[in-house]
mmCIF file of the N, C-alpha and C atoms, coordinates in Angstrom:
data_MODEL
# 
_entry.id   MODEL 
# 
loop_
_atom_site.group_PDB 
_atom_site.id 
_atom_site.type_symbol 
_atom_site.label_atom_id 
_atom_site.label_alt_id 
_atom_site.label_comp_id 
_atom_site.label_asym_id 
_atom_site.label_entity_id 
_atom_site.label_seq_id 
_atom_site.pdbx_PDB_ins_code 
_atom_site.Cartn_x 
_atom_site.Cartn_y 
_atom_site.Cartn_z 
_atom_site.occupancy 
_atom_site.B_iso_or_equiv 
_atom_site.pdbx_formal_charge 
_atom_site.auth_seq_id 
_atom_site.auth_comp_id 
_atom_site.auth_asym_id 
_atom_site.auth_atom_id 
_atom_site.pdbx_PDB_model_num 
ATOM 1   N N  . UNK A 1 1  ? -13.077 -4.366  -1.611  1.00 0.00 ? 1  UNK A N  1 
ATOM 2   C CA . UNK A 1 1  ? -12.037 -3.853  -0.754  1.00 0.00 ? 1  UNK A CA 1 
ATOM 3   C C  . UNK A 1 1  ? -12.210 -2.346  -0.634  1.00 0.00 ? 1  UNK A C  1 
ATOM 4   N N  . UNK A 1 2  ? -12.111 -1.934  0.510   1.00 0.00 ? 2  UNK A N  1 
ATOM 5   C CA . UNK A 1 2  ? -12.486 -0.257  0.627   1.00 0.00 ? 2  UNK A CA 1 
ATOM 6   C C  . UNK A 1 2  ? -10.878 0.317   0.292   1.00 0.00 ? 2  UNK A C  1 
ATOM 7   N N  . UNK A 1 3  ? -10.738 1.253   -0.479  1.00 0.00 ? 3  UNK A N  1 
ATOM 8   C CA . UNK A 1 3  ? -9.841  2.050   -0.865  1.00 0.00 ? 3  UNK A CA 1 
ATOM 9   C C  . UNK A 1 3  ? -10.087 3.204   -1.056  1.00 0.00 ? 3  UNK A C  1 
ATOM 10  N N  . UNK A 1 4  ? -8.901  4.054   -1.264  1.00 0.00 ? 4  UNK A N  1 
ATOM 11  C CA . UNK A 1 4  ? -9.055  5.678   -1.985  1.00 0.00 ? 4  UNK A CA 1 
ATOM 12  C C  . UNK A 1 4  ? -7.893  5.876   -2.850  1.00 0.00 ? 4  UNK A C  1 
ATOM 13  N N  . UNK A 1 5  ? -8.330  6.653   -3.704  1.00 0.00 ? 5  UNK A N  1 
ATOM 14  C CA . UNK A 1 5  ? -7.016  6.907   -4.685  1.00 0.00 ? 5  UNK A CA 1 
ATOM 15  C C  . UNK A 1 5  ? -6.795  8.287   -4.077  1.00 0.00 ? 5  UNK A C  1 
ATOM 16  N N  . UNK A 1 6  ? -5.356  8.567   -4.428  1.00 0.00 ? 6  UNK A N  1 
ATOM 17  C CA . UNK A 1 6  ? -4.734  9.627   -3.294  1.00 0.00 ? 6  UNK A CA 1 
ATOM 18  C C  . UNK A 1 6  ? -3.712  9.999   -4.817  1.00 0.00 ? 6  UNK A C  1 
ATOM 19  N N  . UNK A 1 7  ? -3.329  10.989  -4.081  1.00 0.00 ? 7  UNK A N  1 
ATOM 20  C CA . UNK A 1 7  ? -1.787  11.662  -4.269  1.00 0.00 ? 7  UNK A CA 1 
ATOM 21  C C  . UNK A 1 7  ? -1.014  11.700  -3.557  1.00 0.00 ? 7  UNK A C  1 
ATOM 22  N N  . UNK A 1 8  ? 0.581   11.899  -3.854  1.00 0.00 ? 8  UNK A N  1 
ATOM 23  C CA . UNK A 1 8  ? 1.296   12.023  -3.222  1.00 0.00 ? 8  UNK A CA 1 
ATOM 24  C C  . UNK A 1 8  ? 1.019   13.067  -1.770  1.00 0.00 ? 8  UNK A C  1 
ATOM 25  N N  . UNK A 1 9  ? 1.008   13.734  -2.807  1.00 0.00 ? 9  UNK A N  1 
ATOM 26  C CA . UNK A 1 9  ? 1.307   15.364  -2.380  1.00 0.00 ? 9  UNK A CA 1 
ATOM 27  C C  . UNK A 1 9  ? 0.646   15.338  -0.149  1.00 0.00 ? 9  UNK A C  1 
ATOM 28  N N  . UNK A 1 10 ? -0.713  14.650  -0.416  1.00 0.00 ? 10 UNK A N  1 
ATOM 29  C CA . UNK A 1 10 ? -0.466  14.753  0.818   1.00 0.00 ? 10 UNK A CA 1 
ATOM 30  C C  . UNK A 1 10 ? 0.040   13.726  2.061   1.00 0.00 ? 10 UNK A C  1 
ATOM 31  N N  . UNK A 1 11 ? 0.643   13.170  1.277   1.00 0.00 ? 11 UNK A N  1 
ATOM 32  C CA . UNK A 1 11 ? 1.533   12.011  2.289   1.00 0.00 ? 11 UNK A CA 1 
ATOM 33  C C  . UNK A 1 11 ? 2.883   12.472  2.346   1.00 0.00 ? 11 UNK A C  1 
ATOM 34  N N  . UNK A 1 12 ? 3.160   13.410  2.178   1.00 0.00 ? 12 UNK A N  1 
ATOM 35  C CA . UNK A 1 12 ? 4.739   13.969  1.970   1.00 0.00 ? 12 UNK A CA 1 
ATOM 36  C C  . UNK A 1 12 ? 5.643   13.516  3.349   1.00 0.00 ? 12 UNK A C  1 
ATOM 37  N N  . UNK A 1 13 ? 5.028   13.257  5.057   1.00 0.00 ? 13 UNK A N  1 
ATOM 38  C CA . UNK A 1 13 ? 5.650   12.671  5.968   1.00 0.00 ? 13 UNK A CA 1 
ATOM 39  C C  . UNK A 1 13 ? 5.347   11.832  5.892   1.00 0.00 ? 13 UNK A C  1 
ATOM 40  N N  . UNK A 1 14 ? 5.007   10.581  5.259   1.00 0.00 ? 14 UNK A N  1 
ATOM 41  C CA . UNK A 1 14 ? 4.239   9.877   5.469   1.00 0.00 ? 14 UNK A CA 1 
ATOM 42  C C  . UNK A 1 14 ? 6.001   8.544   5.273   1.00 0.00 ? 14 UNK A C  1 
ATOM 43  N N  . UNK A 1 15 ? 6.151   7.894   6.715   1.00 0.00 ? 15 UNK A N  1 
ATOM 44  C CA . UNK A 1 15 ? 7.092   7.135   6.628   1.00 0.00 ? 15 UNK A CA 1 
ATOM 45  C C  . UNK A 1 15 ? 7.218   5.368   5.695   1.00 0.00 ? 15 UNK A C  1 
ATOM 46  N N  . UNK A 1 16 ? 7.832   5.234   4.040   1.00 0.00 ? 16 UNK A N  1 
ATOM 47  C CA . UNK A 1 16 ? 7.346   4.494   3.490   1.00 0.00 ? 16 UNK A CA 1 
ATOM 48  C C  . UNK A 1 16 ? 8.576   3.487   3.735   1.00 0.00 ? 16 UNK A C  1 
ATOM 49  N N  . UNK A 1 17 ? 8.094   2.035   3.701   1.00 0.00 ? 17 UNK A N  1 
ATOM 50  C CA . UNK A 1 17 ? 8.757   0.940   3.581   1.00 0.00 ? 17 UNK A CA 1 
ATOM 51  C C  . UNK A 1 17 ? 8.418   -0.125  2.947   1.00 0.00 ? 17 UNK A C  1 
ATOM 52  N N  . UNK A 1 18 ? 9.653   -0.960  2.707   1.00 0.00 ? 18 UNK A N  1 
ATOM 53  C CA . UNK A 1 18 ? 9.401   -2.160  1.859   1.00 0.00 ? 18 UNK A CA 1 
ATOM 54  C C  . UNK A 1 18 ? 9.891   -3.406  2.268   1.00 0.00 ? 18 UNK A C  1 
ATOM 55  N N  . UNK A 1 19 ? 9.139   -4.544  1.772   1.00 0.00 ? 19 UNK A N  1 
ATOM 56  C CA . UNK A 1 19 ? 9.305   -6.054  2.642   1.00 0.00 ? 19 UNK A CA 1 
ATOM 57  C C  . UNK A 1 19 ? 11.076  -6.289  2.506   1.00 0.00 ? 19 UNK A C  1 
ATOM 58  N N  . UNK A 1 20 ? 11.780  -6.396  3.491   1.00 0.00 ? 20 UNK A N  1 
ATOM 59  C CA . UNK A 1 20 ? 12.926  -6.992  4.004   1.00 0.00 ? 20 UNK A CA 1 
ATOM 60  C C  . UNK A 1 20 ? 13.848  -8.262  2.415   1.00 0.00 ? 20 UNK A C  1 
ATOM 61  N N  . UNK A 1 21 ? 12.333  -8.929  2.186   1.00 0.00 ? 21 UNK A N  1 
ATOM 62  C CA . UNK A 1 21 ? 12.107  -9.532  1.122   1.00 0.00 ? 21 UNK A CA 1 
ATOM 63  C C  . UNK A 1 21 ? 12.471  -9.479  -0.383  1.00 0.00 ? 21 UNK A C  1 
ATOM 64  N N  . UNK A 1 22 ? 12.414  -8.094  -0.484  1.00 0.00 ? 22 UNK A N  1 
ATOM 65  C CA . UNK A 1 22 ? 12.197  -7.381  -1.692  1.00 0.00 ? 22 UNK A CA 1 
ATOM 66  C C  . UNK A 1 22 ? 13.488  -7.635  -2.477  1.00 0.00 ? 22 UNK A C  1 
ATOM 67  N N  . UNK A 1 23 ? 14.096  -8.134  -3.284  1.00 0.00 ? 23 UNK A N  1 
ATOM 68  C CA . UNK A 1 23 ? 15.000  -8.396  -4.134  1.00 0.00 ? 23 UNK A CA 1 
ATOM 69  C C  . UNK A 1 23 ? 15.055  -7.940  -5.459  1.00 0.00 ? 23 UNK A C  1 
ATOM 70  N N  . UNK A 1 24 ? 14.237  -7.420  -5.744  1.00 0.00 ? 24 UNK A N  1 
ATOM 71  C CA . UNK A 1 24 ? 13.641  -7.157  -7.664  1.00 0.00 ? 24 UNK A CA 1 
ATOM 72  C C  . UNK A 1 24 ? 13.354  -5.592  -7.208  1.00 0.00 ? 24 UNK A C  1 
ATOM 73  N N  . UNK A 1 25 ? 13.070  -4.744  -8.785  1.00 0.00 ? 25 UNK A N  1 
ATOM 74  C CA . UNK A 1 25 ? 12.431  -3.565  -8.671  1.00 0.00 ? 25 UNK A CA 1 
ATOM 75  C C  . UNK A 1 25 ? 10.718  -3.884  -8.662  1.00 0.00 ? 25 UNK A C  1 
ATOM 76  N N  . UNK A 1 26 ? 9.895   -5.104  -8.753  1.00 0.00 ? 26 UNK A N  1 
ATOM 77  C CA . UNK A 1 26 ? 8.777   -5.077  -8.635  1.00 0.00 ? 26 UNK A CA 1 
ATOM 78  C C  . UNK A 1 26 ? 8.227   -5.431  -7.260  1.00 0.00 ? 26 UNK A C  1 
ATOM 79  N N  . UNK A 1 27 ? 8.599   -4.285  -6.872  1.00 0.00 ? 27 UNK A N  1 
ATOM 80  C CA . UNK A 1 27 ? 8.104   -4.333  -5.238  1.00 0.00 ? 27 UNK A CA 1 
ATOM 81  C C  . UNK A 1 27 ? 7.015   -2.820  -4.666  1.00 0.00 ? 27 UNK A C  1 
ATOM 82  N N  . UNK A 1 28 ? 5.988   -3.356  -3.747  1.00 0.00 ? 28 UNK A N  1 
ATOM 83  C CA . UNK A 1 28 ? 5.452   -1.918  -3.088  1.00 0.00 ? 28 UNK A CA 1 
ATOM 84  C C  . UNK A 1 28 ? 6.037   -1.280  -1.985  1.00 0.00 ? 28 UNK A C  1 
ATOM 85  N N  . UNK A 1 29 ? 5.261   -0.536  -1.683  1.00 0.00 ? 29 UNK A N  1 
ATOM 86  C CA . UNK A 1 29 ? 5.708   0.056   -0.556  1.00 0.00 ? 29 UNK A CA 1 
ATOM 87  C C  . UNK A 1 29 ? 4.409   0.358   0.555   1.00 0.00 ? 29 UNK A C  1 
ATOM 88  N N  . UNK A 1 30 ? 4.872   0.533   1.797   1.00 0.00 ? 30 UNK A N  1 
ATOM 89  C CA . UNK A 1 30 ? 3.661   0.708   2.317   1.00 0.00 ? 30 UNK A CA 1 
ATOM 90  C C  . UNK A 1 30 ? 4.307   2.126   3.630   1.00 0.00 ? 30 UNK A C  1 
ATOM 91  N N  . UNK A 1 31 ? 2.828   2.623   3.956   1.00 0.00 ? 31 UNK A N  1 
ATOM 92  C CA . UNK A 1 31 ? 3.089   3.673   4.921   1.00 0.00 ? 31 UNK A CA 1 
ATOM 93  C C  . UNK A 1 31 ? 1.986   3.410   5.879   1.00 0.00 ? 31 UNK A C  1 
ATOM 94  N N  . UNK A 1 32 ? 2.279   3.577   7.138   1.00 0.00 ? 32 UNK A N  1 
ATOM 95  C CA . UNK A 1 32 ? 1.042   3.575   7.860   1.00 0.00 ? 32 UNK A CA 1 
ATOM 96  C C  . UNK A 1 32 ? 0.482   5.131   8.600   1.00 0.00 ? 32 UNK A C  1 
ATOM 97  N N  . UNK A 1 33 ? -0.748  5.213   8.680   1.00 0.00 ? 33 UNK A N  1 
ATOM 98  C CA . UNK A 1 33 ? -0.933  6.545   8.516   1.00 0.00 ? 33 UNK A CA 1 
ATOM 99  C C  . UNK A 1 33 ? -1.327  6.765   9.697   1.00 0.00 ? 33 UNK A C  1 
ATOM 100 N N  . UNK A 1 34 ? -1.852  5.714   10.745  1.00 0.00 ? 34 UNK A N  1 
ATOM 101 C CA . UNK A 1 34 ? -1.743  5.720   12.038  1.00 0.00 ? 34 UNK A CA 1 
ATOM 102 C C  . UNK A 1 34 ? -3.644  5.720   11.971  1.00 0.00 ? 34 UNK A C  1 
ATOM 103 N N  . UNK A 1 35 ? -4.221  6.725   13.101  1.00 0.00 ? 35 UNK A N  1 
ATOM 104 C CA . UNK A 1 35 ? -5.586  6.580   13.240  1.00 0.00 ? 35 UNK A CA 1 
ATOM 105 C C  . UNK A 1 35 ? -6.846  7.738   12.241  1.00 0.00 ? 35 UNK A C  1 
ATOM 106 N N  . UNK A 1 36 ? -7.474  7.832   11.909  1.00 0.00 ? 36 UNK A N  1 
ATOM 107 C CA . UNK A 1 36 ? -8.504  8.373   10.896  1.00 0.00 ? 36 UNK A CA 1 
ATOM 108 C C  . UNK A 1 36 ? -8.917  7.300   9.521   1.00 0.00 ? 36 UNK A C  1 
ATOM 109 N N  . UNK A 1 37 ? -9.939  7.847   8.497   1.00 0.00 ? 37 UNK A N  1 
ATOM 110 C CA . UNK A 1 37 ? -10.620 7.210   7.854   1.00 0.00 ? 37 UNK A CA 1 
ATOM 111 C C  . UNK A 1 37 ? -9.075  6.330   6.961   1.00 0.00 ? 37 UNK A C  1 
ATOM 112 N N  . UNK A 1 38 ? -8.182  6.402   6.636   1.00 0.00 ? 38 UNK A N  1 
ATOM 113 C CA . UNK A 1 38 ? -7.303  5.773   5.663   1.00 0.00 ? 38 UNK A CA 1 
ATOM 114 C C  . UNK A 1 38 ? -6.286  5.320   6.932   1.00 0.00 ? 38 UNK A C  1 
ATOM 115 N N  . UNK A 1 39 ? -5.736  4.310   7.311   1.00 0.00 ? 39 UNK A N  1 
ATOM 116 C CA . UNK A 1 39 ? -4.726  3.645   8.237   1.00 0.00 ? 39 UNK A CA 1 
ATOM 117 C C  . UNK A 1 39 ? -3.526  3.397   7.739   1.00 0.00 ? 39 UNK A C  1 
ATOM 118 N N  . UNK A 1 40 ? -3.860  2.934   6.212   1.00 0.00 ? 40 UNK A N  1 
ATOM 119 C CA . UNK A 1 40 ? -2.482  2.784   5.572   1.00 0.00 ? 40 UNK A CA 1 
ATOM 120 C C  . UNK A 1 40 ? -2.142  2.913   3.939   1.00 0.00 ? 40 UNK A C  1 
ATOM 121 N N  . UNK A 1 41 ? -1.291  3.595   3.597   1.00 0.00 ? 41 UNK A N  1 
ATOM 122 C CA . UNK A 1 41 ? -1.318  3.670   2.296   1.00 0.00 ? 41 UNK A CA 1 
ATOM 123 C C  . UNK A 1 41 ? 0.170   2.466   1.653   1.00 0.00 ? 41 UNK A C  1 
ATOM 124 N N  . UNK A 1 42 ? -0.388  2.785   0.448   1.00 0.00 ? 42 UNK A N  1 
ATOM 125 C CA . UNK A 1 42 ? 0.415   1.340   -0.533  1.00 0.00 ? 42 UNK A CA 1 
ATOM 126 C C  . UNK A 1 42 ? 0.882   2.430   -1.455  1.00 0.00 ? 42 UNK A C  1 
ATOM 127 N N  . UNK A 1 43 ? 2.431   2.328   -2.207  1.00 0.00 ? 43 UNK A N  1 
ATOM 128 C CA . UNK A 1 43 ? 2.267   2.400   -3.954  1.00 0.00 ? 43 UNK A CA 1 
ATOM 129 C C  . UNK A 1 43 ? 3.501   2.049   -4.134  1.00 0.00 ? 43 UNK A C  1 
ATOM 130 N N  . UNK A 1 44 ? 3.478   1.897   -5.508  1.00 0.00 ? 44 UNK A N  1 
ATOM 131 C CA . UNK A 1 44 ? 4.448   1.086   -6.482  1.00 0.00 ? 44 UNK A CA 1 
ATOM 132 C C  . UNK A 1 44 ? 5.940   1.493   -5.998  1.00 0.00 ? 44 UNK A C  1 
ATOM 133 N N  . UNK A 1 45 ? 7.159   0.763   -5.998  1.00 0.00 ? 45 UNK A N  1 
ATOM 134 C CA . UNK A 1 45 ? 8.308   1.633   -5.054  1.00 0.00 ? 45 UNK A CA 1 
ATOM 135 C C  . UNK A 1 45 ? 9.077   2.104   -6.806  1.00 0.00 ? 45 UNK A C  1 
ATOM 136 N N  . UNK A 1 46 ? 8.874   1.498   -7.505  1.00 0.00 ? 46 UNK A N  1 
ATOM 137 C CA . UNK A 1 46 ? 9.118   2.435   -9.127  1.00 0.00 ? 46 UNK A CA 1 
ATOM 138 C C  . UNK A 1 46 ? 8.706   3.435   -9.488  1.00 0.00 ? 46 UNK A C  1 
ATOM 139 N N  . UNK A 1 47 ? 7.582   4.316   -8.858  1.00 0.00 ? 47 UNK A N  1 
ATOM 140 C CA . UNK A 1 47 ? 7.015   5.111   -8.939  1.00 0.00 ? 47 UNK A CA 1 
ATOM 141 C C  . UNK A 1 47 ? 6.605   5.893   -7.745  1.00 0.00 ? 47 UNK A C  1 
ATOM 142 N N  . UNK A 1 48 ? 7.430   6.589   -6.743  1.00 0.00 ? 48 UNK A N  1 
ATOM 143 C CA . UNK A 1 48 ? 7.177   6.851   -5.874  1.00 0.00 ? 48 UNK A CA 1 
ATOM 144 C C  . UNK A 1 48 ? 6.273   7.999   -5.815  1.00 0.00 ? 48 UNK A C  1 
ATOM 145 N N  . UNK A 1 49 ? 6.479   9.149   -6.935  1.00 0.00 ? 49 UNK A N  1 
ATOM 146 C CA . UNK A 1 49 ? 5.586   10.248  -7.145  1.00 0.00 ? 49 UNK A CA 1 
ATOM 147 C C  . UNK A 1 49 ? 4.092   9.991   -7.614  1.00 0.00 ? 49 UNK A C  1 
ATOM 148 N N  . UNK A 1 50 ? 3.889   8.464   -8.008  1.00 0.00 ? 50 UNK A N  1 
ATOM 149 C CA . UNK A 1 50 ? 3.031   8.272   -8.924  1.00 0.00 ? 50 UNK A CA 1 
ATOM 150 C C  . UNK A 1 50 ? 1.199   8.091   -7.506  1.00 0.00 ? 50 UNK A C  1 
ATOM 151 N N  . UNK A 1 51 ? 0.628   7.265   -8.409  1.00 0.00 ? 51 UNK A N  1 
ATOM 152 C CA . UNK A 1 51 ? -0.743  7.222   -7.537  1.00 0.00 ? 51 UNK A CA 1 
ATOM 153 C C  . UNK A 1 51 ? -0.336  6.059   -6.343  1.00 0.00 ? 51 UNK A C  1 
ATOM 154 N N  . UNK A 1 52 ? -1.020  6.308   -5.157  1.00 0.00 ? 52 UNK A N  1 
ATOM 155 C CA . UNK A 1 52 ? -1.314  5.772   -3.873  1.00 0.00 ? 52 UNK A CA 1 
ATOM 156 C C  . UNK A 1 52 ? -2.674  5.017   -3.452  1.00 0.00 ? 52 UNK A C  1 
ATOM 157 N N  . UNK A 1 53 ? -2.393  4.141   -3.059  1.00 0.00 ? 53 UNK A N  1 
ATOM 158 C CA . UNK A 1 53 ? -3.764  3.868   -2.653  1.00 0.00 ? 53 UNK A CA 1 
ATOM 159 C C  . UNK A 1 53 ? -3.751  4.077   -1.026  1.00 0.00 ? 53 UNK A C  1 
ATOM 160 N N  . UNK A 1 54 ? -5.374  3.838   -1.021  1.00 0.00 ? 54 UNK A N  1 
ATOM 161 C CA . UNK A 1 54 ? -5.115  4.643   0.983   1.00 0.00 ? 54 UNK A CA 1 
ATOM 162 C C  . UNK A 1 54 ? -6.512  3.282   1.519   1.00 0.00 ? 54 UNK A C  1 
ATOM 163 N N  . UNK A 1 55 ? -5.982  2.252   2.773   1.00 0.00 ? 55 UNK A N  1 
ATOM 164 C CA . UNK A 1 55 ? -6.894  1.236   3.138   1.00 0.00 ? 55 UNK A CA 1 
ATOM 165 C C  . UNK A 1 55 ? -7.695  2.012   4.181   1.00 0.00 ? 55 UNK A C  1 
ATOM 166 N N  . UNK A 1 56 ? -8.489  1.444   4.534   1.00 0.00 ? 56 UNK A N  1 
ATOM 167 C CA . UNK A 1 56 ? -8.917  1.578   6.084   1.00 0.00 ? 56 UNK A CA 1 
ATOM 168 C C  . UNK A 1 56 ? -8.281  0.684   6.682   1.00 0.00 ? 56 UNK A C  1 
ATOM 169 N N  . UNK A 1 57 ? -8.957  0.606   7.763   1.00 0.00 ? 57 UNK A N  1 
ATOM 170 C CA . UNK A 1 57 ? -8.379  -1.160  8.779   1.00 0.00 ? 57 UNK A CA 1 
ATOM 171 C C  . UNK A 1 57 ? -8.512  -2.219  7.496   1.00 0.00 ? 57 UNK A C  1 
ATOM 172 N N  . UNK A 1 58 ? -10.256 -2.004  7.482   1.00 0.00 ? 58 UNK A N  1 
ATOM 173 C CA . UNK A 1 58 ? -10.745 -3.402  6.996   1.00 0.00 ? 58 UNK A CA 1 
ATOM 174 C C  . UNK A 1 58 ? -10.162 -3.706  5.697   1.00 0.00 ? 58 UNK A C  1 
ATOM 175 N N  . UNK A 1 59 ? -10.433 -2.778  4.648   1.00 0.00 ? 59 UNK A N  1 
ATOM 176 C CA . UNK A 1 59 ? -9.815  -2.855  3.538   1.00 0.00 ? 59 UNK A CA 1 
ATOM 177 C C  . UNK A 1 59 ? -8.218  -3.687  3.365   1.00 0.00 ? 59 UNK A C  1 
ATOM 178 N N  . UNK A 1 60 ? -7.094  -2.719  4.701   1.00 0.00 ? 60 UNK A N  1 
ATOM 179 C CA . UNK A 1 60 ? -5.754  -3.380  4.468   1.00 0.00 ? 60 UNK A CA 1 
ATOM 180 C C  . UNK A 1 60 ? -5.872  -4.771  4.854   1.00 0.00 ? 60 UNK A C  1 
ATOM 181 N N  . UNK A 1 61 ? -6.607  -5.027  5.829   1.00 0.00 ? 61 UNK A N  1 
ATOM 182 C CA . UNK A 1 61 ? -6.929  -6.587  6.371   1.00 0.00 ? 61 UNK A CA 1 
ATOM 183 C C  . UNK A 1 61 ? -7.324  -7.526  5.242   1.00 0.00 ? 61 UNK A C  1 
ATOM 184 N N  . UNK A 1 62 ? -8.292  -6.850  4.440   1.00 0.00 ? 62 UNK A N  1 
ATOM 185 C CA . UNK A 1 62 ? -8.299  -7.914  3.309   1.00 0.00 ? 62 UNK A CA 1 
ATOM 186 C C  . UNK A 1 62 ? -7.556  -7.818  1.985   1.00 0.00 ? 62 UNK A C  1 
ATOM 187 N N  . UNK A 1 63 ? -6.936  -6.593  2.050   1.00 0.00 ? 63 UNK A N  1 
ATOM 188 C CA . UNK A 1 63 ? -5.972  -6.978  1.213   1.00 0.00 ? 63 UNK A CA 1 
ATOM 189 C C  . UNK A 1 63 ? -4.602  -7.743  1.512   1.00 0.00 ? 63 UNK A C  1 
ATOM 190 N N  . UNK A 1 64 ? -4.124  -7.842  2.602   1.00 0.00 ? 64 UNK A N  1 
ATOM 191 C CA . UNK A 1 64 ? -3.197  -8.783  2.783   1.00 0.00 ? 64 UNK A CA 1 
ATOM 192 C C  . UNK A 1 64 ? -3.810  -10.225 3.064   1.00 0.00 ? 64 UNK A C  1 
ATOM 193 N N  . UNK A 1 65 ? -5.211  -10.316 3.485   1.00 0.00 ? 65 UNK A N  1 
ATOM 194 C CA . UNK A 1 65 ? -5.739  -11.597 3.829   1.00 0.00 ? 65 UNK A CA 1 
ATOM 195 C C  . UNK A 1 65 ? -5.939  -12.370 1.973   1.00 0.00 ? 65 UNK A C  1 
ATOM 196 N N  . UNK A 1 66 ? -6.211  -11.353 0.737   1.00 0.00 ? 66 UNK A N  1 
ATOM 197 C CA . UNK A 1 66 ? -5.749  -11.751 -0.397  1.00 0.00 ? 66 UNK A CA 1 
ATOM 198 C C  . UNK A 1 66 ? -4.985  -12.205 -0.934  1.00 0.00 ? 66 UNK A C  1 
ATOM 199 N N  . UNK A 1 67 ? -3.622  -11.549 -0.698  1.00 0.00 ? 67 UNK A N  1 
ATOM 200 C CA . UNK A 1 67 ? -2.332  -11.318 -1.190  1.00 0.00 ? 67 UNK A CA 1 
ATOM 201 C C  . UNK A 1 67 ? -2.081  -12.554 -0.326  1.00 0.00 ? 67 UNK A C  1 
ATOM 202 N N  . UNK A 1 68 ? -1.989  -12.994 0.574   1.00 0.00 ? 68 UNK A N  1 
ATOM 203 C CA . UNK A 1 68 ? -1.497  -14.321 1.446   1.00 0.00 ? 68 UNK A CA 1 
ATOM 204 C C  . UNK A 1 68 ? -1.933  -15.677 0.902   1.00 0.00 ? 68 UNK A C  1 
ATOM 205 N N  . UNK A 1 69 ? -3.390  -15.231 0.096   1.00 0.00 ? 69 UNK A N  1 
ATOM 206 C CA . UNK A 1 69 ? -4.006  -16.798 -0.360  1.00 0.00 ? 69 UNK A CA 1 
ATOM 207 C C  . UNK A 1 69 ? -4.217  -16.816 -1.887  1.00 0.00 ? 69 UNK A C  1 
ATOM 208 N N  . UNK A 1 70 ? -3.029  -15.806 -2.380  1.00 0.00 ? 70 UNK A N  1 
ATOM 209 C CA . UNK A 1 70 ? -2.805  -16.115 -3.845  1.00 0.00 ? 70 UNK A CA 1 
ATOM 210 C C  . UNK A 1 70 ? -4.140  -15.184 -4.576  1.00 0.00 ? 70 UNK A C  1 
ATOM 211 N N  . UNK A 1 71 ? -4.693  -14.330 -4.008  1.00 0.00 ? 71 UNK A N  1 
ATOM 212 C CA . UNK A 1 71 ? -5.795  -14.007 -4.957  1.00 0.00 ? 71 UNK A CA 1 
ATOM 213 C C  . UNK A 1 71 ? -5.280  -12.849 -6.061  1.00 0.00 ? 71 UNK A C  1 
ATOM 214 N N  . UNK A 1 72 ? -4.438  -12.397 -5.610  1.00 0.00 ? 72 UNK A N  1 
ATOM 215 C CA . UNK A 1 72 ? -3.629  -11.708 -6.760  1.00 0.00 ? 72 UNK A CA 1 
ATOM 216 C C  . UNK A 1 72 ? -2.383  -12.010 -7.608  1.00 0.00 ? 72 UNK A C  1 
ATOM 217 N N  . UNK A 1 73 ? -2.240  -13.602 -7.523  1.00 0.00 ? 73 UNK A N  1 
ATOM 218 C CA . UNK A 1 73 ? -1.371  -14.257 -8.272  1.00 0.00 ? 73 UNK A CA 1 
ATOM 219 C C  . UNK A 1 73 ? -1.651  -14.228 -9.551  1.00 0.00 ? 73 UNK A C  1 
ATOM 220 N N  . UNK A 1 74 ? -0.613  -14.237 -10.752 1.00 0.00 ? 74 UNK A N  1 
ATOM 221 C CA . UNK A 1 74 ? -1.104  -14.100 -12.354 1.00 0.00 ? 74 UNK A CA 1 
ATOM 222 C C  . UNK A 1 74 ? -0.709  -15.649 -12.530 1.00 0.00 ? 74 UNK A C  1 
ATOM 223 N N  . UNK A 1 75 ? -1.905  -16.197 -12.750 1.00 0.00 ? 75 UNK A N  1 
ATOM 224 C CA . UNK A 1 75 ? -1.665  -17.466 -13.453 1.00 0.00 ? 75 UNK A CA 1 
ATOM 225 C C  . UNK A 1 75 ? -2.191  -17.839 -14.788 1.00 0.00 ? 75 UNK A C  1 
# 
């Protein structure tokens, strides 16, 4: 999966949201960053200051094409 580890610091506009879904504190968050090398960033919504990750297209594509077919389920 293509990623980058980021900081906050430079996503400071960066508009973050969380699934509608979300009922618990173990939830992410996501931002979309619009067009250049990173499209969308992710991080923990418990840790908002903490580390970010940053997708490309392809990368976020397969990480939700993961996350949809259980590949990050703890079993």
């Amino acid at each position: 999966m293509n990623q980058i580890h980021t900081s906050t610091t430079s996503l400071a506009g960066a508009a973050w949201r969380k699934s509608t879904r979300s009922q618990t504190s173990n939830c992410v968050e996501v931002a979309p960053l619009g067009t250049g090398p990173a499209t969308m960033a992710l991080r923990d919504s418990k840790d908002p200051s903490g580390p970010v990750l940053l997708f490309n297209r392809a990368g976020w594509l397969g990480f939700i094409a993961g996350a949809k077919n259980g590949q990050f389920d703890l079993n």
